[in-house]
C-alpha positions as CSV (number, residue, x, y, z in Angstrom):
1,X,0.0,0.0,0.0
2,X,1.2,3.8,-1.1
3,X,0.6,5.8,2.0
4,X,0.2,8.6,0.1
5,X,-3.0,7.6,-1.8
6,X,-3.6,4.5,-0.3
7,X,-3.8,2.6,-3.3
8,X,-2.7,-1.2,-3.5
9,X,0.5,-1.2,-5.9
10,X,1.4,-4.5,-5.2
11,X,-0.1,-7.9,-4.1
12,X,0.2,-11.9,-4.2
13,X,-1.8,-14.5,-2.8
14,X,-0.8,-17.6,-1.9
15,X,-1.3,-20.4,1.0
16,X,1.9,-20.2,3.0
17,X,4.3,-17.5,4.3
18,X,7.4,-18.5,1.8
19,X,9.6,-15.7,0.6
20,X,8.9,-16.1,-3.0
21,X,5.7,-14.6,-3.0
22,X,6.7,-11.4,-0.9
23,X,9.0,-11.2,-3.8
24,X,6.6,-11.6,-6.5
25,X,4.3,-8.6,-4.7
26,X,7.2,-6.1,-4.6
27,X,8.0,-7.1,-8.3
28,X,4.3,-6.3,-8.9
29,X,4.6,-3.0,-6.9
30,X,8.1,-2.1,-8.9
31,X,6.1,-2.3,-12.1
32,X,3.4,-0.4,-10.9
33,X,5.5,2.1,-9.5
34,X,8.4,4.3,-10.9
35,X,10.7,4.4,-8.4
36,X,13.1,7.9,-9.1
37,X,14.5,8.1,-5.4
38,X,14.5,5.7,-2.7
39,X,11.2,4.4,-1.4
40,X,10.4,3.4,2.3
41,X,9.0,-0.1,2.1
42,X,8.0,-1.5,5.6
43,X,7.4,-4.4,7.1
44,X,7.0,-6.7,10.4
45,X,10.1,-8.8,11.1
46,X,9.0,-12.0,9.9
47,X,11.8,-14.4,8.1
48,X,10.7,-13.8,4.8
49,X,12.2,-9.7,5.5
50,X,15.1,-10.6,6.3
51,X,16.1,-13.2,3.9
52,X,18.9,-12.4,1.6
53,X,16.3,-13.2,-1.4
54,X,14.4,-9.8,0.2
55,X,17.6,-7.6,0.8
56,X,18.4,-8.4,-2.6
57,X,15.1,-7.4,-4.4
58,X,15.1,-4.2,-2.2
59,X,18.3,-2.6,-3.2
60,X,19.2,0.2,-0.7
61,X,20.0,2.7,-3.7
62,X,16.1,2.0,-4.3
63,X,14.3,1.2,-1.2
64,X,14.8,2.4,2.6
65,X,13.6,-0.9,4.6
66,X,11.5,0.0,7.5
67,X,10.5,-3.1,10.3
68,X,8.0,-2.9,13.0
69,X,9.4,-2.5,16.1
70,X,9.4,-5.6,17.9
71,X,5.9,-5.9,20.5
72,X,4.3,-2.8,18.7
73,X,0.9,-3.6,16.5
74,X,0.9,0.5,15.6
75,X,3.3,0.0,13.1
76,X,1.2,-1.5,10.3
77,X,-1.7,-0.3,11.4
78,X,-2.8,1.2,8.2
79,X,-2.6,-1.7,6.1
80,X,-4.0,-4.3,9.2
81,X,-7.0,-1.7,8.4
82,X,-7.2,-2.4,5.2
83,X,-7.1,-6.4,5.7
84,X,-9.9,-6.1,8.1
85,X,-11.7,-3.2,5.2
86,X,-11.7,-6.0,2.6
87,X,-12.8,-8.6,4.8
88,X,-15.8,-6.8,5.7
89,X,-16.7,-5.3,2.8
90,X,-16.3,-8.0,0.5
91,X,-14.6,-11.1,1.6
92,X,-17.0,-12.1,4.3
93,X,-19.9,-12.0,1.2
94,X,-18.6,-15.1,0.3
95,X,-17.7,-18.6,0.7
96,X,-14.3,-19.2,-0.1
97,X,-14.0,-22.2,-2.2
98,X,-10.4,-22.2,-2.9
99,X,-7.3,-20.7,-3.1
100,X,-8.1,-19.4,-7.1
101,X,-11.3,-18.3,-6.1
102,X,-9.9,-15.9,-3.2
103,X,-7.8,-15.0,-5.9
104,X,-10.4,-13.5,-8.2
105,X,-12.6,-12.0,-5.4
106,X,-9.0,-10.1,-4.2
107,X,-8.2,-9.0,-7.5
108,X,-11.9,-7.5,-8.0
109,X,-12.3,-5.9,-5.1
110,X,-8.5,-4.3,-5.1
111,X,-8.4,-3.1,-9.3
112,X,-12.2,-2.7,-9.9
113,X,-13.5,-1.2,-6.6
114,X,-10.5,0.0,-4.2
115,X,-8.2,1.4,-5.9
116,X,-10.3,2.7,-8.7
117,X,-13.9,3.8,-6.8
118,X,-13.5,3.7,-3.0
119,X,-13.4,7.2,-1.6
120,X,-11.2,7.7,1.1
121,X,-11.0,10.6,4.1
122,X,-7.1,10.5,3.6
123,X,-7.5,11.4,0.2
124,X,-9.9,14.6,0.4
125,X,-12.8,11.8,-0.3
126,X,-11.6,10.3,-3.7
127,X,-10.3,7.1,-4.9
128,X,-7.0,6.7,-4.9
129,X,-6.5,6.6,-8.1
130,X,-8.4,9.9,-8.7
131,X,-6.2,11.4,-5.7
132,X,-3.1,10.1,-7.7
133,X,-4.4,11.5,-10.8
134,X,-5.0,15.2,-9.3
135,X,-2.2,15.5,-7.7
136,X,0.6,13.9,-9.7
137,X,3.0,12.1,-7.6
């Protein structure tokens, strides 16, 4: 998640906690993302952050790595918000037949709805991607 507008730049779902797909959602977010100056990209202190596979795809010339402080739950606040936004709005609408079909009701609800039509209070009450678009970051 961009703090700025709050938009989801980059995402992955899968069924375990393996490295590979944290790569494969930051890969997602450089693509979405021009990246001119170095970026702050945070994260808890699980294994997968701190594996050399995750040092390596967040070059230091290109990203500032940010962890949670260890015992403090206010540090990803924002995007825990979003986790329980999607589940209430959408997710829980549902049952979940399997791991392709969480897939497709993610994907929906992130690129057809949040990103694209959900106002927001941060963002002067538009969708992220109209607060993007008006202010040019």
């Amino acid at each position: 998640m961009d703090l700025y507008s709050r938009k989801i730049v980059g995402w992955h779902l899968t069924d375990n906690l393996s490295t590979k797909s944290v790569l494969r959602a930051i890969e997602k977010s450089k693509q979405n993302r021009k990246i001119d100056c170095p970026i702050i990209i945070h994260s808890d202190r699980g294994v997968q952050y701190i594996s050399k596979a995750y040092i390596d795809a967040t070059p230091a010339e290109s990203f500032i790595r940010s962890y949670s402080r260890k015992g403090n739950p206010w540090d990803n606040a924002v995007i825990e918000s979003f986790h329980a936004l999607i589940k209430r709005e959408w997710l829980n609408r549902f049952v979940i037949q399997h791991l392709s079909h969480a897939h497709e009701l993610i994907f929906e609800y992130i690129e057809t709805f949040y990103n694209t039509k959900r106002i927001h209070s941060h963002c002067d009450m538009k969708s992220p991607y109209d607060y993007e678009e008006e202010n040019i970051i």
